[in-house]
TORZAKOL-268623 format. One record per residue (C-alpha): residue in three letters; z, x, y. Coordinates in steps of 0.05 Angstrom, whole numbers, padded with zeros to 5 digits, always signed. Each point is the difference from the previous one (the first is absolute). Layout:
% residues N
ALAZXY ...
% end
This chain:
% residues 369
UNK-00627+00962+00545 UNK+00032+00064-00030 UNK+00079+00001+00000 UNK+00004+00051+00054 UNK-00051-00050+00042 UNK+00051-00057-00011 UNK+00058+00035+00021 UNK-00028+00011+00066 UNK-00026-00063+00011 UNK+00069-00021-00014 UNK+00055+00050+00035 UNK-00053+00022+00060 UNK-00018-00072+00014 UNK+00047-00004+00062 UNK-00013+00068+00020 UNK-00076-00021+00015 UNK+00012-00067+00025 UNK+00040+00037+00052 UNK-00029-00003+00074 UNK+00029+00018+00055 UNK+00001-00056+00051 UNK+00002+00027+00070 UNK-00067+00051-00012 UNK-00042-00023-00061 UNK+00013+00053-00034 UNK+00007+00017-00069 UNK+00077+00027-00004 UNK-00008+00067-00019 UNK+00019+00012-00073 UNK+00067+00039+00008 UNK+00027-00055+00032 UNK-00017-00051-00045 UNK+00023+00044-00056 UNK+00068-00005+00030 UNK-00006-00062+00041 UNK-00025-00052-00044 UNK+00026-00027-00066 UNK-00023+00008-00068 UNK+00007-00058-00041 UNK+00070-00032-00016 UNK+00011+00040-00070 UNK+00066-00035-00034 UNK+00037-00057+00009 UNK+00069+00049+00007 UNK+00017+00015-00059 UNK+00045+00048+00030 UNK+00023-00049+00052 UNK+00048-00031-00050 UNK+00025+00077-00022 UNK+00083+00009+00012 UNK+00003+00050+00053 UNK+00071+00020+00014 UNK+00011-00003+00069 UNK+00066+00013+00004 UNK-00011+00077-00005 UNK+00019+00039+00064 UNK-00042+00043+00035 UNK-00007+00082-00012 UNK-00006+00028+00072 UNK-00021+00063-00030 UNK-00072+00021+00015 UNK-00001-00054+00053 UNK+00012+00020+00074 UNK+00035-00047+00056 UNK-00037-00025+00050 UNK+00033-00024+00066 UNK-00021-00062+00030 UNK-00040-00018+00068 UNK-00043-00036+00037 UNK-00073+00022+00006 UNK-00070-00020+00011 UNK-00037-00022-00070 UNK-00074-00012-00002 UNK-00058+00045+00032 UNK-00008+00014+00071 UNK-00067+00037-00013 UNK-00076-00018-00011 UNK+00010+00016-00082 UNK+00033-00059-00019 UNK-00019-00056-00039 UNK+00006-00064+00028 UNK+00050-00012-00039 UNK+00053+00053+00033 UNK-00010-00029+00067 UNK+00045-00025+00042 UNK+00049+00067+00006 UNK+00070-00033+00002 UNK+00075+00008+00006 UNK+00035+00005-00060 UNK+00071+00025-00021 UNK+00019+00024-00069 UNK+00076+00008-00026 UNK+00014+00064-00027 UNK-00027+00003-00073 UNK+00001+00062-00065 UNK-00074+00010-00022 UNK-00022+00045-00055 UNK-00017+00064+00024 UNK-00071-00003-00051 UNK-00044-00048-00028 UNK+00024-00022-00065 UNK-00004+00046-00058 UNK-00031-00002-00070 UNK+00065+00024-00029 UNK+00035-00046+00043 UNK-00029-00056-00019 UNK-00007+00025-00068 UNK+00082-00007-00002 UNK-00006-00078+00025 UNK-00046-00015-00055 UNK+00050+00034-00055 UNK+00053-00043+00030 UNK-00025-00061-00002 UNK-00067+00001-00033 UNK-00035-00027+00044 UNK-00078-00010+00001 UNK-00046+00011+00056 UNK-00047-00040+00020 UNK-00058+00039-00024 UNK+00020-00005-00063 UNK+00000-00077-00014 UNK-00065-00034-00025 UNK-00033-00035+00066 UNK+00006-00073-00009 UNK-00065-00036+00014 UNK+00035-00066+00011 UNK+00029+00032+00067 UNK-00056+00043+00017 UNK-00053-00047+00000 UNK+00041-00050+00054 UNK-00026+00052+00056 UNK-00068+00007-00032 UNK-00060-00048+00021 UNK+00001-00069-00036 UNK-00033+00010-00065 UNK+00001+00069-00014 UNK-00017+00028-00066 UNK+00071+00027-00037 UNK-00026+00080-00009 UNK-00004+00014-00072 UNK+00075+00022-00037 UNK-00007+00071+00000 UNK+00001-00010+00071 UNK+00070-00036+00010 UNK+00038+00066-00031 UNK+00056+00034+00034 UNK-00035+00047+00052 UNK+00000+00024+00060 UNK-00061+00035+00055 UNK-00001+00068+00006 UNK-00038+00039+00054 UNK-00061+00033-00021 UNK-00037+00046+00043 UNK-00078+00001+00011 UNK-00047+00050-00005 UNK-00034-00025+00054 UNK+00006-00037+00075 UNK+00006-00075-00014 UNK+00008-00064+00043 UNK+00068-00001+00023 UNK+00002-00075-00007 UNK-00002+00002-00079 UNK+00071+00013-00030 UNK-00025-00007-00059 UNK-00042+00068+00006 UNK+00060+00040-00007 UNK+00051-00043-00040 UNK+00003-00015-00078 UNK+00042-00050-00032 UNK+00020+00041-00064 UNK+00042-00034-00054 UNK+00070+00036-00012 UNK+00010+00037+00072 UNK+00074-00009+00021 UNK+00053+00029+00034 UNK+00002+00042-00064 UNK-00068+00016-00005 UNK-00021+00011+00078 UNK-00080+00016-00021 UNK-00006-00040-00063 UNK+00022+00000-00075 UNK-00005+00068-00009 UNK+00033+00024+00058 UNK+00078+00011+00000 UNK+00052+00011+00057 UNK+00029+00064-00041 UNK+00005+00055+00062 UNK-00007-00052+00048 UNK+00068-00020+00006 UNK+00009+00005+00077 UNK-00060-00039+00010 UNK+00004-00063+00029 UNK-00008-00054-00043 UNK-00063-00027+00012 UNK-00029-00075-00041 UNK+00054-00034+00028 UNK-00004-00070+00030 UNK+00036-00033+00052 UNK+00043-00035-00054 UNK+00016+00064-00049 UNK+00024+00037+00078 UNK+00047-00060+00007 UNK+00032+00000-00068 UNK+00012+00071+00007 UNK+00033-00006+00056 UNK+00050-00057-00018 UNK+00017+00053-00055 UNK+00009+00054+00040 UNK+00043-00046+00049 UNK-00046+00006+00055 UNK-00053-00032+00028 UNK-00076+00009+00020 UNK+00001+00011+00084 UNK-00023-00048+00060 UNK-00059+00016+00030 UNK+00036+00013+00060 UNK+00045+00056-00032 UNK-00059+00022-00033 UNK-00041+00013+00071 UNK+00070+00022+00026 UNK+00019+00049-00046 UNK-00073+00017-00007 UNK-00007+00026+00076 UNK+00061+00051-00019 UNK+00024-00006+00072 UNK-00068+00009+00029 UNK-00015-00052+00052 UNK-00071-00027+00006 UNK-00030+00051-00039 UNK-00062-00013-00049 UNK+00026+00030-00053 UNK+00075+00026-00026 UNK-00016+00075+00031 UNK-00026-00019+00061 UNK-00073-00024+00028 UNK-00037+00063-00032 UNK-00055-00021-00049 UNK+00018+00014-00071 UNK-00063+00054-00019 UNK+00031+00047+00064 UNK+00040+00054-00023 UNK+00046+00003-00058 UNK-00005-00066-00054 UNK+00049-00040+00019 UNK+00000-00056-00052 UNK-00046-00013-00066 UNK-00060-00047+00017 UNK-00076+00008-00008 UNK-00044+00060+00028 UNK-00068+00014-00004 UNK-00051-00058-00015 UNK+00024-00068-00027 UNK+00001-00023-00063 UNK-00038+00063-00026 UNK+00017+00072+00029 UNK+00081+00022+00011 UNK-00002+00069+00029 UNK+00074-00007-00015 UNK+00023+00032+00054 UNK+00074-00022-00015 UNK-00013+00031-00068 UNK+00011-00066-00035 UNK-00057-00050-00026 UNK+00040-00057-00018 UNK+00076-00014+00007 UNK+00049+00058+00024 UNK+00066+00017-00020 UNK+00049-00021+00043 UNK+00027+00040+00059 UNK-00067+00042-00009 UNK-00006-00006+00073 UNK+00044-00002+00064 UNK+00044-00062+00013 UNK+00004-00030+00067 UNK+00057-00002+00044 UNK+00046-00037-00037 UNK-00011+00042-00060 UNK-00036-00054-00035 UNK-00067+00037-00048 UNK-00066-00038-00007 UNK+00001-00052+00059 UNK-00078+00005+00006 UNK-00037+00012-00057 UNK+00011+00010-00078 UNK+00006-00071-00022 UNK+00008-00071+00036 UNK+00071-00022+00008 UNK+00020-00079-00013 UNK+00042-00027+00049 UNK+00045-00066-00010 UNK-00044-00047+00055 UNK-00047-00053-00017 UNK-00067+00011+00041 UNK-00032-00037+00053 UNK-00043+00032+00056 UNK+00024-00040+00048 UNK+00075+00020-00002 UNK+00010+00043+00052 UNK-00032-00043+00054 UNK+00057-00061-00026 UNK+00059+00050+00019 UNK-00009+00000+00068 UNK+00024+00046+00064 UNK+00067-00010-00015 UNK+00035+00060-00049 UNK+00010-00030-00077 UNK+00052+00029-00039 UNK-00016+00025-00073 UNK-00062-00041-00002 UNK-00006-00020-00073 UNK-00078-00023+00001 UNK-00030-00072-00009 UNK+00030-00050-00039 UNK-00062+00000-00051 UNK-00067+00039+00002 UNK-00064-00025+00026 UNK-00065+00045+00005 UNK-00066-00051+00022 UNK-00038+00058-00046 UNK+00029-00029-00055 UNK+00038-00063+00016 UNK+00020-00013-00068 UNK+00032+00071-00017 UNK+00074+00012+00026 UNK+00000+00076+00033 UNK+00060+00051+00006 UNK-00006+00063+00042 UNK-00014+00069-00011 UNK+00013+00051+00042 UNK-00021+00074+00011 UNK-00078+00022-00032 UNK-00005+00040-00057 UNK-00043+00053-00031 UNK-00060-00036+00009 UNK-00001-00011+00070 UNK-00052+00031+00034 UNK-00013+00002+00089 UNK-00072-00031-00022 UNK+00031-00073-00024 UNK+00076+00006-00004 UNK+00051+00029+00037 UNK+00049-00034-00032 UNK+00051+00057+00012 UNK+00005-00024+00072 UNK+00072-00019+00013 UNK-00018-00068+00014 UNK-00053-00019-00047 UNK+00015-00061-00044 UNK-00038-00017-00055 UNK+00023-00056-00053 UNK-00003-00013-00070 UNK+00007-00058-00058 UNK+00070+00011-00030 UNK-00028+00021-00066 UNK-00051+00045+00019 UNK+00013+00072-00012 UNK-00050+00059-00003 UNK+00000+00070-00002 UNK+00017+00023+00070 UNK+00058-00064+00004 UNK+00077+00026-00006 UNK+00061-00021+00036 UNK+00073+00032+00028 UNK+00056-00049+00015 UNK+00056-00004+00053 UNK+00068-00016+00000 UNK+00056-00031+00048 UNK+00047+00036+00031 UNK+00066-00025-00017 
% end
């Protein structure tokens, strides 16, 4: 088995095992891109990292959003199952950054602290292989290096149940170095920060003296004031008229008419924000939320309203029983009408806490004191 063989068999192992369990069907790839784990890397090395916490929060670049009571979930036929039942919920009024998280943001947090990401830490098999099949070979060493998948267009139409068709492991991509080793963020400073994991979002934000958001003021501030719309401008599709956020059009995973005039990730506040002012609600890159994942939450809250629902106590996906999940919220550049409409206000999708990719990034909220 060549290395690039192994790495497959190791990091897209869950993504084929994946099945959806109402239909039969294979889950189409997008959403096990973003949906299912990849492999515990590290044993949190950066867990034990002083973060100083006692830093107060910088409103600035962050806009205030007031509190209410709405209905979170789908009410339409899109849906997964997994945004069904729609439900009361109320949210206290919260700051949230008015952009995704930028290189040159998080560029400053590193500096600060010098903190490593998570894609930059040596996988360690010892953990890995504990959600692996009994017995499975350890991949050869030049495997296990700090890496991290970046997407990879086709040249032609492929199976959309085959991640691995259109992402490559490739040793020394971070943060830093969005498209591999040679790559660089120079000029890209107000990118989002993309390669980030649930973990590296989390310490950034302790810094920062924030936090990461609910799902529920996620959705909330998501829907910009909109009520029961599909997506943060209303119930037009996204192709009609003017862009109005940076996904996927054309021909998934191998023609981008680029309509939107951007490939890949955008600057942010390249497009209009919603109603709240916040930029990049749909599309650009995934968001992490705080909440564990289950897909059964929303049917456990009930008729009656919950205040600041927080999520599940701990994470539990029957697709992978053995991998904890956190949330992530809000499509990205790859999403495409034909398997992902992650953009949707009220698609969830849900990661390992260490996973990161090239479409993942992250903005944080704050309290209002």
């Amino acid at each position: 088995m060549k290395s690039s063989d192994a790495i497959f068999g190791l990091l897209f192992f869950l993504f084929f095992a994946c099945k959806d369990k109402e239909d039969k069907k294979v889950v189409p790839a997008e959403t096990m891109s973003c949906e299912s784990s990849l492999p515990t890397r590290f044993s949190g090395a950066n867990g034990s990292m002083s973060i100083n916490t006692s830093k107060e929060a910088s409103y600035e670049g962050m806009v205030k959003i007031t509190g209410n009571e709405y209905l979170m979930g789908a009410s339409d036929d899109e849906g997964r199952a997994d945004e069904y039942p729609q439900h009361k919920v109320k949210v206290n009024s919260f700051w949230m950054d008015a952009t995704e998280v930028t290189n040159a943001q998080f560029e400053k947090f590193v500096k600060a602290t010098g903190y490593i990401t998570t894609a930059e830490i040596k996988p360690d098999w010892e953990e890995i292989k504990k959600q692996l099949p009994l017995g499975t070979p350890k991949p050869d060493e030049s495997v296990l290096v700090a890496a991290s998948l970046v997407f990879t267009p086709t040249t032609t139409a492929v199976p959309l149940n085959d991640a691995s068709q259109w992402w490559k492991w490739i040793k020394g991509t971070n943060w830093k170095h969005p498209h591999g080793p040679e790559s660089s963020i120079k000029g890209k400073e107000n990118y989002p920060v993309v390669h980030i994991s649930w973990d590296d979002a989390n310490a950034y934000a302790k810094w920062s003296g924030k936090r990461l958001p609910t799902e529920a003021e996620w959705e909330f501030a998501a829907r910009g004031g909109l009520i029961d719309k599909k997506y943060f401008w209303g119930n037009d599709a996204p192709e009609k008229g003017k862009p109005k956020a940076n996904i996927w059009q054309g021909k998934f995973p191998y023609l981008n008419t680029a309509v939107d005039k951007f490939i890949g990730a955008a600057p942010v506040k390249s497009f209009l924000p919603n109603g709240y002012g916040l930029y990049d609600m749909a599309g650009n890159v995934w968001e992490w939320c705080s909440d564990w994942y289950t897909p059964e939450y929303y049917n456990e809250l009930g008729n009656n309203t919950t205040d600041n629902p927080k999520g599940p106590s701990k994470s539990y996906d029957p697709m992978e029983p053995t991998t904890p999940k956190k949330v992530v919220r809000g499509g990205s550049f790859l999403c495409n009408a034909s398997y992902c409409k992650g953009y949707r206000v009220t698609a969830r999708m849900k990661s390992s806490p260490d996973t990161g990719l090239e479409h993942t990034g992250f903005r944080c909220v704050a309290d209002v004191k």
